[in-house]
N, CA, C and O of each residue as an XYZ file, in Angstrom:
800
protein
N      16.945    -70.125    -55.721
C      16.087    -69.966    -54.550
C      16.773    -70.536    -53.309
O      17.236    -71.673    -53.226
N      16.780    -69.552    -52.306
C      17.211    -70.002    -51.206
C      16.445    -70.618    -50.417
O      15.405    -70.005    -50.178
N      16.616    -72.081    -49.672
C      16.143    -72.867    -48.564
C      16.242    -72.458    -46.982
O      17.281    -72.684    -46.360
N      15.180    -71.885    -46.404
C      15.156    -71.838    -44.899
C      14.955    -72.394    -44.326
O      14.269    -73.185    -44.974
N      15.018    -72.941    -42.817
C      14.812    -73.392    -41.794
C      13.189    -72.321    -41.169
O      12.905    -71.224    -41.652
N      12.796    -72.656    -40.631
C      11.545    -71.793    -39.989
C      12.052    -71.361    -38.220
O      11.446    -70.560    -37.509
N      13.153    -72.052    -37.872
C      13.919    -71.289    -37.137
C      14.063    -69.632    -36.745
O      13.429    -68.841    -37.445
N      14.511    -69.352    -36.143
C      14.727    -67.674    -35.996
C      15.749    -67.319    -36.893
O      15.716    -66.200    -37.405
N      16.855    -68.285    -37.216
C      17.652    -67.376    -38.506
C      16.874    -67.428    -39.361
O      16.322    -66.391    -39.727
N      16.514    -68.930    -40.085
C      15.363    -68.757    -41.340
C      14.402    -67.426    -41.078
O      14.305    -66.625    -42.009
N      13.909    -67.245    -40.220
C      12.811    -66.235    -40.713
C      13.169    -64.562    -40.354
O      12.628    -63.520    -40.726
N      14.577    -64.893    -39.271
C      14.951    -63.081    -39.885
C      15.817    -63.467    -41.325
O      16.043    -62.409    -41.913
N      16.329    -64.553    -42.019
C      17.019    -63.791    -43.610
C      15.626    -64.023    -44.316
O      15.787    -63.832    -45.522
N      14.446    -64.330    -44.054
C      13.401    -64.290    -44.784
C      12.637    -63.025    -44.786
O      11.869    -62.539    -45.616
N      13.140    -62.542    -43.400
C      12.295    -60.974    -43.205
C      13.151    -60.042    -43.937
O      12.655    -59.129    -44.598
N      14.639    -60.259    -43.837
C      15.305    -59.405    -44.587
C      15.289    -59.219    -46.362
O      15.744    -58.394    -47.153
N      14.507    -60.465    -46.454
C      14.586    -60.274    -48.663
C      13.319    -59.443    -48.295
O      13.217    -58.218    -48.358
N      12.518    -60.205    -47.961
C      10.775    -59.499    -48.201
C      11.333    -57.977    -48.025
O      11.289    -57.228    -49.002
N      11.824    -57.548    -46.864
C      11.905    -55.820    -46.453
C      12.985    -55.200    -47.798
O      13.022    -54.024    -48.158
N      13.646    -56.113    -48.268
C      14.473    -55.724    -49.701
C      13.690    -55.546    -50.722
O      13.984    -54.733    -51.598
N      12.459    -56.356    -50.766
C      11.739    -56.290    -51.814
C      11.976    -57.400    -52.718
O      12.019    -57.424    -53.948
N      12.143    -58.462    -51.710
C      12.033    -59.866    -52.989
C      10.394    -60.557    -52.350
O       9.507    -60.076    -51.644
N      10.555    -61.656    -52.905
C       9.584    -62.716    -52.654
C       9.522    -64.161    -51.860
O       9.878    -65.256    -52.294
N       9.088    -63.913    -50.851
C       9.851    -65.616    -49.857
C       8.331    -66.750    -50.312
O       7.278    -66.435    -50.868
N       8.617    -67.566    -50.000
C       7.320    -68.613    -50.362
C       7.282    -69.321    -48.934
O       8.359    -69.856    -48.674
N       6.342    -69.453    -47.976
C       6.328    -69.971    -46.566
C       5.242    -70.349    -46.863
O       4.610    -70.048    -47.876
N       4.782    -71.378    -45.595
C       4.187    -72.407    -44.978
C       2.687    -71.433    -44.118
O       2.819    -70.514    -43.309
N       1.789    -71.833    -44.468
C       0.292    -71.352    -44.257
C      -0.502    -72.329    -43.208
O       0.118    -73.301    -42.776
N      -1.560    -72.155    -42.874
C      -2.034    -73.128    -42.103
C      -2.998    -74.083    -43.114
O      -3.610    -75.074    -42.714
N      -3.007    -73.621    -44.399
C      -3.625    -74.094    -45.454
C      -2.659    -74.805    -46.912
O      -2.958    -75.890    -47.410
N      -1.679    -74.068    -47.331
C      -0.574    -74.138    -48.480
C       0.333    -73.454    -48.669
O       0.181    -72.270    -48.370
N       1.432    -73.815    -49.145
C       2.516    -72.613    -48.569
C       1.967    -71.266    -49.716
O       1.563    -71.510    -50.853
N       2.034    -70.263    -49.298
C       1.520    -68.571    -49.461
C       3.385    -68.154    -50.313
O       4.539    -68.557    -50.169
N       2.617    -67.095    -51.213
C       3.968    -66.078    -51.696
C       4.069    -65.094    -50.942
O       3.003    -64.517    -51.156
N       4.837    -64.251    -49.902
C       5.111    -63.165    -49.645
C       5.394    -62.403    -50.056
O       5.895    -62.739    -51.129
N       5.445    -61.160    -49.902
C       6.150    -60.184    -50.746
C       5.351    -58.777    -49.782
O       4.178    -58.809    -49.409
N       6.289    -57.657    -49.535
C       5.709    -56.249    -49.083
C       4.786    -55.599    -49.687
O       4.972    -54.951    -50.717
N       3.586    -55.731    -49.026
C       2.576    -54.916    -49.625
C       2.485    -53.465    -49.709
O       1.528    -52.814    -50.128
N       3.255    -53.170    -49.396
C       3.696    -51.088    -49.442
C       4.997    -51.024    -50.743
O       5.407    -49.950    -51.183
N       5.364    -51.996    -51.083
C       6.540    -51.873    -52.312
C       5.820    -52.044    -53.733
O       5.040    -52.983    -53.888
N       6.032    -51.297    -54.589
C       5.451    -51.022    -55.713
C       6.622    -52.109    -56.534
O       6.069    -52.769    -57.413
N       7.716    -52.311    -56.423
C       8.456    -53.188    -56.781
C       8.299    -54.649    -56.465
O       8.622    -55.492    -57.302
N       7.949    -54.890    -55.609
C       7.924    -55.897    -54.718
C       6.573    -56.962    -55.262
O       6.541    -58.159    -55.549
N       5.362    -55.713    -55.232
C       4.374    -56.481    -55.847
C       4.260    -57.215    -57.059
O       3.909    -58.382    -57.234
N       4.832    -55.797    -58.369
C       5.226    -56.425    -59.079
C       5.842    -57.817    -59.621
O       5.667    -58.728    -60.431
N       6.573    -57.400    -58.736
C       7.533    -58.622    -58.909
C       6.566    -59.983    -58.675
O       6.622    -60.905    -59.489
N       5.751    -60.034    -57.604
C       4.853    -60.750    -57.302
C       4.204    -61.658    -58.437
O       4.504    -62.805    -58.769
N       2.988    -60.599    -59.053
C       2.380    -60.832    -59.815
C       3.158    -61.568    -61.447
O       2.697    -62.427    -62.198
N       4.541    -60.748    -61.524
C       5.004    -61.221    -62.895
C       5.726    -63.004    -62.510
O       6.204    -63.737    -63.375
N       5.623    -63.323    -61.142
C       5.886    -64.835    -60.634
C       4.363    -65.356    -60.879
O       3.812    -66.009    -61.765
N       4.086    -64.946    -60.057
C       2.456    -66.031    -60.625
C       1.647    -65.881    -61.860
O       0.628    -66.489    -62.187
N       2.230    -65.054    -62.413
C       0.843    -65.109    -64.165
C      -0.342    -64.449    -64.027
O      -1.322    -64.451    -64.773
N      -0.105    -63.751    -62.755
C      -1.593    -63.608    -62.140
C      -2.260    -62.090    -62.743
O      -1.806    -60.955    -62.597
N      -3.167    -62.422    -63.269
C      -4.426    -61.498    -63.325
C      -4.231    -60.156    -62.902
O      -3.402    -60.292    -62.002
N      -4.412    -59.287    -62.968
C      -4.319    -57.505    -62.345
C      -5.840    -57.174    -61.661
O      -6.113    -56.264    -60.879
N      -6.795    -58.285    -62.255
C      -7.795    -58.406    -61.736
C      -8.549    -58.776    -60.510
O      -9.532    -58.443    -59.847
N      -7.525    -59.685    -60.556
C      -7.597    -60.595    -59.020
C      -6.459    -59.905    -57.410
O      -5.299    -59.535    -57.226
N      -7.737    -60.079    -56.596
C      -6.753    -59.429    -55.007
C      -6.070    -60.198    -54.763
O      -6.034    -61.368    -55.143
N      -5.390    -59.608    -54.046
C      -4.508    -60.526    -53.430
C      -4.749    -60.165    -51.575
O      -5.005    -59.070    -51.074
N      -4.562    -61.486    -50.877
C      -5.082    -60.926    -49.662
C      -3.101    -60.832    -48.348
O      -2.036    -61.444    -48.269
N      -3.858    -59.567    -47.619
C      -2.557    -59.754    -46.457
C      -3.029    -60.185    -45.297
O      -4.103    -60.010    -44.720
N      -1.512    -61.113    -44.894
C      -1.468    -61.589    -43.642
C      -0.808    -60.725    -42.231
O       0.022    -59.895    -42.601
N      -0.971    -60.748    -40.994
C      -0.155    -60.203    -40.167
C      -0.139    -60.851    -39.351
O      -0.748    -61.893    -39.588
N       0.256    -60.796    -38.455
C       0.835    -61.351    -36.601
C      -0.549    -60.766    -35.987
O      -1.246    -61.666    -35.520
N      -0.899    -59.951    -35.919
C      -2.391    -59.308    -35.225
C      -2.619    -58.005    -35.889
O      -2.025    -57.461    -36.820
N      -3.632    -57.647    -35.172
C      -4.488    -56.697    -35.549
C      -3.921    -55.371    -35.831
O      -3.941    -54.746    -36.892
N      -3.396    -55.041    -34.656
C      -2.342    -53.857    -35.055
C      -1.491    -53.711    -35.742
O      -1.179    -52.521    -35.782
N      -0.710    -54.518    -36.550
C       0.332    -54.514    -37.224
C      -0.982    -54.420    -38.750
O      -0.207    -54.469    -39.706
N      -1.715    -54.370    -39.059
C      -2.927    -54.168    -40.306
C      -3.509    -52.310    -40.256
O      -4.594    -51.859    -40.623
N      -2.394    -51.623    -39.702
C      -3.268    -50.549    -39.002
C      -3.074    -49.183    -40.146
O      -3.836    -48.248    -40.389
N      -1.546    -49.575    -40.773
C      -1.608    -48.964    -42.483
C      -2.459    -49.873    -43.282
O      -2.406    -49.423    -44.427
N      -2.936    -50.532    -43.272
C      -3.832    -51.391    -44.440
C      -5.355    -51.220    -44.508
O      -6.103    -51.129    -45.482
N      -5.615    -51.203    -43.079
C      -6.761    -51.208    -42.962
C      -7.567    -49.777    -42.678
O      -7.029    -49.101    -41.801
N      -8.676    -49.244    -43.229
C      -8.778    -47.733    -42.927
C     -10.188    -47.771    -42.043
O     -10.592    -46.639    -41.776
N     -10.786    -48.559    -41.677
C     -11.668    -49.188    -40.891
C     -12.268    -50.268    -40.172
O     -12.875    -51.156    -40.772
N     -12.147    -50.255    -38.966
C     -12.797    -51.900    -38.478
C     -13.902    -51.338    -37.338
O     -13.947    -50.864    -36.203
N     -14.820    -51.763    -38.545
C     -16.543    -52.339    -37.717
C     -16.657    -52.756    -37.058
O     -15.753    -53.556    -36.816
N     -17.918    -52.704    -35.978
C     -17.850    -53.687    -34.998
C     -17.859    -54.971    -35.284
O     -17.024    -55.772    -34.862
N     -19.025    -55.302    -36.190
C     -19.121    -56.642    -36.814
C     -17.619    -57.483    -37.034
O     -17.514    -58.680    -36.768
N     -16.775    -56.862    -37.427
C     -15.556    -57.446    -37.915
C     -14.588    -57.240    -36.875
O     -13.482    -57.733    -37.093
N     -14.812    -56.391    -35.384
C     -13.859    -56.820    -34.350
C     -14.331    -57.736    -33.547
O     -13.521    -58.353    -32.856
N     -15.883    -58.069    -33.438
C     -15.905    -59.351    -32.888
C     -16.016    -60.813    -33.608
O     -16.110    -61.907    -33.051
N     -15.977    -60.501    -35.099
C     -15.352    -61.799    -36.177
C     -13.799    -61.846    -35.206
O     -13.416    -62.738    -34.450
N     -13.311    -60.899    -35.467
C     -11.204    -61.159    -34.913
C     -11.323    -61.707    -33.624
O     -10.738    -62.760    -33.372
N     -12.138    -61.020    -32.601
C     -12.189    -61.700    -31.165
C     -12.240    -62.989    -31.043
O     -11.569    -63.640    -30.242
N     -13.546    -63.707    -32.333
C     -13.977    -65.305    -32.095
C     -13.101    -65.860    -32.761
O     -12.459    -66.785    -32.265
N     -12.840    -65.361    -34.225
C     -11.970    -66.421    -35.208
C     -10.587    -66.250    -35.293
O     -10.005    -67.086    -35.984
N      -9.739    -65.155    -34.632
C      -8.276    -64.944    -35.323
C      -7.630    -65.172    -33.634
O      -8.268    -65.072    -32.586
N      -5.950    -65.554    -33.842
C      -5.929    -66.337    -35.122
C      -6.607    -67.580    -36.149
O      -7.200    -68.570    -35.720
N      -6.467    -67.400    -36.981
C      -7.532    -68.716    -37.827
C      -7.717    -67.969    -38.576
O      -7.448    -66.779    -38.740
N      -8.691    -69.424    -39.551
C      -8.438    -69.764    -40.988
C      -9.884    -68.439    -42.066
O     -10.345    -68.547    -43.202
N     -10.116    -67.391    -40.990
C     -11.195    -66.118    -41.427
C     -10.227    -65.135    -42.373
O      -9.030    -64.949    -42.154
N     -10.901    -64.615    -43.340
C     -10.364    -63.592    -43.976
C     -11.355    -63.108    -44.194
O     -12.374    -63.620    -44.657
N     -10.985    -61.174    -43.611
C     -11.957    -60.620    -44.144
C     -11.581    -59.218    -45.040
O     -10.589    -58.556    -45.344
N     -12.909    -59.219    -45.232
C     -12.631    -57.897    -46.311
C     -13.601    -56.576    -45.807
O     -14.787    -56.397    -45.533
N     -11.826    -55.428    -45.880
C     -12.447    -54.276    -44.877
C     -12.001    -53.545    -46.303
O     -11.449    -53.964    -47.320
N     -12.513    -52.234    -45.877
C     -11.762    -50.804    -46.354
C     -10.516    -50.683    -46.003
O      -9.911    -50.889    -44.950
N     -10.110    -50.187    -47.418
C      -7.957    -50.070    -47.340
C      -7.779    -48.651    -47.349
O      -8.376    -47.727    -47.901
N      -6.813    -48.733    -46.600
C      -5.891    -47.336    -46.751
C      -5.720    -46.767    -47.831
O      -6.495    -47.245    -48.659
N      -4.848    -45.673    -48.410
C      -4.678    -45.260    -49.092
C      -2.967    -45.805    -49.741
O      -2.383    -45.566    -50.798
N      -2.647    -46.514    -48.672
C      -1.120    -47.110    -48.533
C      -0.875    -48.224    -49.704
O       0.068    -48.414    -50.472
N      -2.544    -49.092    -49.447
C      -2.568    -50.095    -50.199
C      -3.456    -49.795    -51.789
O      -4.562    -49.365    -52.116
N      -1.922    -50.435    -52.648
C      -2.004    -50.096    -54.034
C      -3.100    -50.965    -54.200
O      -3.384    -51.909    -53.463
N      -3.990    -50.415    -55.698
C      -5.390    -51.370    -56.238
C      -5.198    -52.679    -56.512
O      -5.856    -53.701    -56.315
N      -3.550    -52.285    -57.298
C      -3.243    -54.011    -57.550
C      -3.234    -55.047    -56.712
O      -3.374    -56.225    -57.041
N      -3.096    -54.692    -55.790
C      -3.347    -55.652    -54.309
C      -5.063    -56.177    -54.177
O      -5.388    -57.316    -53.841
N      -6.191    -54.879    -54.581
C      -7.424    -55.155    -54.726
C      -8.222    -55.597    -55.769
O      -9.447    -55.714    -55.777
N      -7.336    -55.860    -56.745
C      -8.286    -55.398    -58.118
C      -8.618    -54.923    -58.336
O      -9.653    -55.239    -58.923
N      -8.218    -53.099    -58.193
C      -9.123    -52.239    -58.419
C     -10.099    -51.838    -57.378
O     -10.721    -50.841    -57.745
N     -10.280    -52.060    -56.772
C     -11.213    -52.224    -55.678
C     -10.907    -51.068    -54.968
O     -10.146    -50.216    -55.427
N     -11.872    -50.908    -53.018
C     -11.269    -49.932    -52.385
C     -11.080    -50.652    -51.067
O     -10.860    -50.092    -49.993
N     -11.219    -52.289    -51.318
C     -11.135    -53.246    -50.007
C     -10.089    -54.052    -50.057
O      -9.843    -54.776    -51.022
N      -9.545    -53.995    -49.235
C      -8.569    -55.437    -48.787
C      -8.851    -56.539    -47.642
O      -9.237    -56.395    -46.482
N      -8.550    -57.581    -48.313
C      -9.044    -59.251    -47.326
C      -7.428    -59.102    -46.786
O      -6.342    -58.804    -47.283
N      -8.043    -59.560    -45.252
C      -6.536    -59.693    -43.945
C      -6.988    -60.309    -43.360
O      -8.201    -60.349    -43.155
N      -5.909    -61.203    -42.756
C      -6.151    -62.336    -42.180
C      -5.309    -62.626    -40.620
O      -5.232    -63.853    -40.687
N      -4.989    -62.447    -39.976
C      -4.042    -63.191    -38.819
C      -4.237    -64.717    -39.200
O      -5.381    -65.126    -39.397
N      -3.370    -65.399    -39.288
C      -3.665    -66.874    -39.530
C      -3.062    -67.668    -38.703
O      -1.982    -67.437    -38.159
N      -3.665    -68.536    -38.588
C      -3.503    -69.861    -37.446
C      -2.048    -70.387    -37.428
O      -1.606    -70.873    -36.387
N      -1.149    -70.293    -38.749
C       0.346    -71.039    -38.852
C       1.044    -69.772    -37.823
O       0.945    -68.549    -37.927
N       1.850    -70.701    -36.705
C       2.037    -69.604    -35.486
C       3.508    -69.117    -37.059
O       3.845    -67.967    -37.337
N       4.055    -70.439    -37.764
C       5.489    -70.226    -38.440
C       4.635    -68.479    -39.261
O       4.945    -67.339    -38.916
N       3.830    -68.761    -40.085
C       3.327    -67.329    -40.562
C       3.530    -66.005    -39.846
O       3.974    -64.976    -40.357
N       3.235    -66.137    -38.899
C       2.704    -65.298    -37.710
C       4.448    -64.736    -37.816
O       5.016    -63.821    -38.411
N       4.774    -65.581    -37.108
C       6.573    -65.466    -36.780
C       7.314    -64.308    -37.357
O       7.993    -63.385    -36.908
N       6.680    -64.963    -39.227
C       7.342    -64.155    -40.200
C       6.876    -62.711    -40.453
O       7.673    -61.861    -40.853
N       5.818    -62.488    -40.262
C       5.150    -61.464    -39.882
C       5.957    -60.314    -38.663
O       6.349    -59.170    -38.893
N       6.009    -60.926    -37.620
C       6.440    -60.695    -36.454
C       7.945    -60.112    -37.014
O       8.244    -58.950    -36.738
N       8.812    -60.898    -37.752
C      10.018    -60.695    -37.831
C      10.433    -59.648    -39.088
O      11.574    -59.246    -39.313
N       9.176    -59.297    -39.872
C       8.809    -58.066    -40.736
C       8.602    -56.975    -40.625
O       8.806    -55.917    -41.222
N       8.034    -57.433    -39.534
C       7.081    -55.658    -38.647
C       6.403    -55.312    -39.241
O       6.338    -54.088    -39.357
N       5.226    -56.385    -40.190
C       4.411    -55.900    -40.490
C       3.433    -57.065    -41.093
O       3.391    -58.256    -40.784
N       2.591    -56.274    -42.137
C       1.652    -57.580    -42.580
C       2.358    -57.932    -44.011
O       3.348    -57.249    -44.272
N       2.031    -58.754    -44.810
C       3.054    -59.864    -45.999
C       1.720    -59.926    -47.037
O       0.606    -59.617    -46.615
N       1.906    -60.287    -48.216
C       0.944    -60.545    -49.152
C       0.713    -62.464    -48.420
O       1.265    -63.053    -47.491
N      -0.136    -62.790    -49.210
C      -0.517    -64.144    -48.839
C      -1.686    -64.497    -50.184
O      -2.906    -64.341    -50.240
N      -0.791    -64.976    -51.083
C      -1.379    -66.044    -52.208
C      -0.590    -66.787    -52.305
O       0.550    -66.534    -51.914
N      -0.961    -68.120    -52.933
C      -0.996    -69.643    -53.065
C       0.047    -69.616    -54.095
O      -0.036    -69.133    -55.223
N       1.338    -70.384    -53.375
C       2.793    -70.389    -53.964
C       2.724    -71.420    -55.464
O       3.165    -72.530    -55.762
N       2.017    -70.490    -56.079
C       1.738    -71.157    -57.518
C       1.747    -70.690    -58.949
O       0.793    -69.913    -58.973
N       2.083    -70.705    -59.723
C       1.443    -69.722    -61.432
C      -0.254    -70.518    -61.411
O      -0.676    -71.659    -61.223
N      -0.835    -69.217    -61.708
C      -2.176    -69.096    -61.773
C      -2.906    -70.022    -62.536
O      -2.734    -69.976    -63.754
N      -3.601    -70.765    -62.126
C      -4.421    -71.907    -62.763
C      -3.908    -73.511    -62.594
O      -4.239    -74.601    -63.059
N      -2.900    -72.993    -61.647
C      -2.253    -74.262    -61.206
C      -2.587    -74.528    -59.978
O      -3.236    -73.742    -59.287
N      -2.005    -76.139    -59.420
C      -2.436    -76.209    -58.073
C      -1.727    -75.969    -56.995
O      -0.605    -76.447    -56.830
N      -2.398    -75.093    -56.034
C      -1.221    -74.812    -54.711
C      -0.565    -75.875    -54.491
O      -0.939    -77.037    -54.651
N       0.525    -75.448    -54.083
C       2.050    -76.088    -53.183
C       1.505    -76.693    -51.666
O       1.326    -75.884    -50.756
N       1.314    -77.795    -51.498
C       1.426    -78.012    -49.855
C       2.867    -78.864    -49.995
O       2.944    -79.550    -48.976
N       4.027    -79.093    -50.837
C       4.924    -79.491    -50.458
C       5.805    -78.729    -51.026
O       5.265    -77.874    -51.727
N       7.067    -78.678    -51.014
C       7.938    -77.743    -51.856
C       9.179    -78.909    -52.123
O      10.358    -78.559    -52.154
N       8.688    -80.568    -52.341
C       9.382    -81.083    -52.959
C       9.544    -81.185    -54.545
O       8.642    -81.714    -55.195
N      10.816    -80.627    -55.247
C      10.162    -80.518    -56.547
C       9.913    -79.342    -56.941
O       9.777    -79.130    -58.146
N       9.783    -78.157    -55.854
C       9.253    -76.826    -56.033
C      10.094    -76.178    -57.778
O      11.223    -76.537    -58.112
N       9.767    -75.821    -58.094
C      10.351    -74.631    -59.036
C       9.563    -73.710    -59.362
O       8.638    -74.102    -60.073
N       9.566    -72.199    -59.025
C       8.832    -70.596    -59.811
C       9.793    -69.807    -60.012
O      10.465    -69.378    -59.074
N       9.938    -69.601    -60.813
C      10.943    -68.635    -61.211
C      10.416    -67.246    -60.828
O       9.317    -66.713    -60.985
N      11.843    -66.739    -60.138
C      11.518    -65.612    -59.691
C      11.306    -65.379    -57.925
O      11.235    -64.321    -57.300
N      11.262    -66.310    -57.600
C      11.348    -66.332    -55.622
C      12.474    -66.903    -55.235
O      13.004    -68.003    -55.391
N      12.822    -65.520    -54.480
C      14.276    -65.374    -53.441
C      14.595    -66.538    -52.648
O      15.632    -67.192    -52.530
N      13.054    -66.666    -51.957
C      14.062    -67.977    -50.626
C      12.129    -68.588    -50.141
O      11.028    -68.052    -50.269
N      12.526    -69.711    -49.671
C      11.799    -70.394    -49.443
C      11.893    -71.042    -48.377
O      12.918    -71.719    -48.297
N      10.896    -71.105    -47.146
C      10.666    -71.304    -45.620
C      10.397    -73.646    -45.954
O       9.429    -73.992    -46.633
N      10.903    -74.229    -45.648
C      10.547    -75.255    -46.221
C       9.747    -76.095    -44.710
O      10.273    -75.887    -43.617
N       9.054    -76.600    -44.757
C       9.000    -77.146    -43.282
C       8.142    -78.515    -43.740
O       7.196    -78.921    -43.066
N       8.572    -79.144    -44.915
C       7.786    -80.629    -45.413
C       6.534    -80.201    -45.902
O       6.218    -79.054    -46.218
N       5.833    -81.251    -45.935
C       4.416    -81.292    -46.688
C       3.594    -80.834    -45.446
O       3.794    -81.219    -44.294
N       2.852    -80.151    -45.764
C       1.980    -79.424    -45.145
C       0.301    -80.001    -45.235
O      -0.209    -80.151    -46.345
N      -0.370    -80.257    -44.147
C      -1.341    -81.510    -44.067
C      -2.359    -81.328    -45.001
O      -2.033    -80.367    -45.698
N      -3.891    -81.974    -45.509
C      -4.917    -81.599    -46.064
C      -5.462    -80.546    -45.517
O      -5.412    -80.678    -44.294
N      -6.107    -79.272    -45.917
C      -6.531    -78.610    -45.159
C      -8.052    -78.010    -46.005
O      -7.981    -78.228    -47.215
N      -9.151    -77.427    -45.642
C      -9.673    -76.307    -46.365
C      -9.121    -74.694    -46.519
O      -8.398    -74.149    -45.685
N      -9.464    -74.256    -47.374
C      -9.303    -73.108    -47.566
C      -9.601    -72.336    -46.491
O     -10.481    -72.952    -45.890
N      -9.293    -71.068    -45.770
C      -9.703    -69.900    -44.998
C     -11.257    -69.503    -45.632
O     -11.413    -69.446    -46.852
N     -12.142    -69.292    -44.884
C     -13.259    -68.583    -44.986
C     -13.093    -67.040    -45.622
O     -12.162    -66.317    -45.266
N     -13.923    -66.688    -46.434
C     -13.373    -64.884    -46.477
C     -15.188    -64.370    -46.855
O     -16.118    -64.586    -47.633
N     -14.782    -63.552    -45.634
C     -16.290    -62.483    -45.310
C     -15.990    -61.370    -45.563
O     -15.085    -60.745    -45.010
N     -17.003    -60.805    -46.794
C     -17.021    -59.564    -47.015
C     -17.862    -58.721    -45.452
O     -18.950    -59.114    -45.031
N     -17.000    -57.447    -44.748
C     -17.624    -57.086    -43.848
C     -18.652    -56.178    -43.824
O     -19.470    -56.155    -42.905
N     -18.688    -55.082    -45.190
C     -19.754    -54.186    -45.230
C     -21.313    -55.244    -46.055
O     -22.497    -54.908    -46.082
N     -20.893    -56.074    -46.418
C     -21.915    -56.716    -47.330
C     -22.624    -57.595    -46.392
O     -23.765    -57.924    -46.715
N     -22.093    -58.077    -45.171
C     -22.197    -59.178    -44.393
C     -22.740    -60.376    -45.478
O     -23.889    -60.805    -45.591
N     -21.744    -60.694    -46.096
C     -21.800    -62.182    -46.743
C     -21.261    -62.842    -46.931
O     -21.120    -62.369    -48.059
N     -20.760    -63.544    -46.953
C     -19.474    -65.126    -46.437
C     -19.625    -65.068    -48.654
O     -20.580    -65.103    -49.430
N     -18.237    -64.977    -48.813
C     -17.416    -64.600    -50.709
C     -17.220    -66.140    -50.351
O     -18.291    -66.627    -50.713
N     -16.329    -67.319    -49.766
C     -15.767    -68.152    -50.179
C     -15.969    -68.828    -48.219
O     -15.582    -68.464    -47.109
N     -17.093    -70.355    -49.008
C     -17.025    -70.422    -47.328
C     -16.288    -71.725    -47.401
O     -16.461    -72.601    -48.248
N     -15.250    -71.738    -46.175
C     -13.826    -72.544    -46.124
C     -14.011    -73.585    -44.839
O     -14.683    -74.593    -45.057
N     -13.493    -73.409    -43.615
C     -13.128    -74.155    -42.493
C     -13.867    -73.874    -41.643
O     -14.248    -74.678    -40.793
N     -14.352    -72.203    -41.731
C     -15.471    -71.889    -40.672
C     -16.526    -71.980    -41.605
O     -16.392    -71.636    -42.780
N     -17.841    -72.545    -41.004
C     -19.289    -71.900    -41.981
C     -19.689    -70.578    -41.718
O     -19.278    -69.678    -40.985
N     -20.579    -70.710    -42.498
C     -21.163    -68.920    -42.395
C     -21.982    -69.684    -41.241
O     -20.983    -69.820    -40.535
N     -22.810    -70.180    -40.621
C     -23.582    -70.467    -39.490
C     -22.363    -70.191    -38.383
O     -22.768    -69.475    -37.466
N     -21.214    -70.519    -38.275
C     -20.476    -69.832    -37.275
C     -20.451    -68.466    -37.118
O     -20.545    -67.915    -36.021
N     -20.292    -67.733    -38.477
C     -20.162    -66.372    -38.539
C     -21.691    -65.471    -38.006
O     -21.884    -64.331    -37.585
N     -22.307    -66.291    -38.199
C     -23.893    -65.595    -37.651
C     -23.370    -65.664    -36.473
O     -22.757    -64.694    -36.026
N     -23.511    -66.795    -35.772
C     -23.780    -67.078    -34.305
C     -22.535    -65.578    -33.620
O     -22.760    -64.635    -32.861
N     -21.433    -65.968    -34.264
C     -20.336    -64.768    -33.797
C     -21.276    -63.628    -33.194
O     -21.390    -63.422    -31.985
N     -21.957    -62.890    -34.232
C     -22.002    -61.627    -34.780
C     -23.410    -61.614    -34.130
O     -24.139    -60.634    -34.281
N     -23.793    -62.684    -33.414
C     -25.530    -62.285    -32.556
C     -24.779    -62.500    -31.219
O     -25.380    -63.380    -30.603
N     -24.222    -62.267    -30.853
C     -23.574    -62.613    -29.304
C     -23.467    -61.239    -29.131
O     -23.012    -60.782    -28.082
């Protein structure tokens, strides 16, 4: 596993594995996240056979903004463009209708995907330096506990790794289902924020 800087070289040779179709492990505003191209059928793979993870379980994407989600996403509600207006960037994830771009394994089967713009501007960056949006789960094998440091790190199977120290206590991101209007996992924002949003 290769060690980056979060620098501009670190995160264009980090943009360059992900766009190859490997797996980078970076720094979240919550725990460092696995990357990997969510349009690569290889890529995901590869993903999932690093974390142990479930075929069951989504996995959610990150981007730089809204537009760069515009293959992923096959609808945004009003409800959920004035969630992005109040909460993004930040620690909101929501769950819209996916494209046809985005494979099930990304959903569980499903026909929704959770996206996020997130508060780590370093995320954002990497995003930015992708040209696009990144998977974003918890740089871990499944049933274990997320990474907020990568001292010690070992997963077999990830290319390169964004290192930037221990990464502070944080809560989890909020994630609102948008057609259901119901707060799935409530994190940093409450659902009493998400009302107030959504009556304005």
């Amino acid at each position: 596993m290769i060690r980056l800087g979060a620098d501009g070289r670190g995160l264009d040779e980090a943009a360059r594995i992900l766009r190859g179709g490997g797996v980078v492990v970076y720094p979240t505003e919550t725990v460092y996240g696995l990357g990997a191209d969510p349009f690569s059928p290889r890529a995901i793979e590869k993903l999932f056979a690093i974390k142990g993870r479930s075929a069951h379980n989504a996995v959610l994407l990150i981007a730089a903004n809204r537009e760069q989600l515009r293959e992923a996403v096959a609808e945004w509600p009003e409800d959920a463009l004035q969630l992005v207006q109040a909460f993004w960037p930040g620690p909101l994830s929501l769950v819209l209708p996916k494209t046809a771009r985005i494979s099930e394994a990304l959903t569980g089967g499903g026909d929704a995907i959770c996206v996020r713009c997130p508060g780590s501007e370093i995320a954002r960056a990497l995003c930015e330096a992708v040209g696009g949006p990144i998977t974003s789960t918890s740089a871990n094998r499944s049933g274990e506990a997320p990474a907020s440091t990568l001292a010690g790190f070992a997963l077999d199977g990830v290319d390169a790794a964004i290192d930037v120290g221990a990464l502070p206590p944080s809560a989890p991101s909020t994630v609102y289902h948008v057609a259901a209007r119901r707060v799935l996992r409530e994190g940093v924002i409450s659902a009493r924020a998400i009302e107030g949003a959504l009556a304005t």
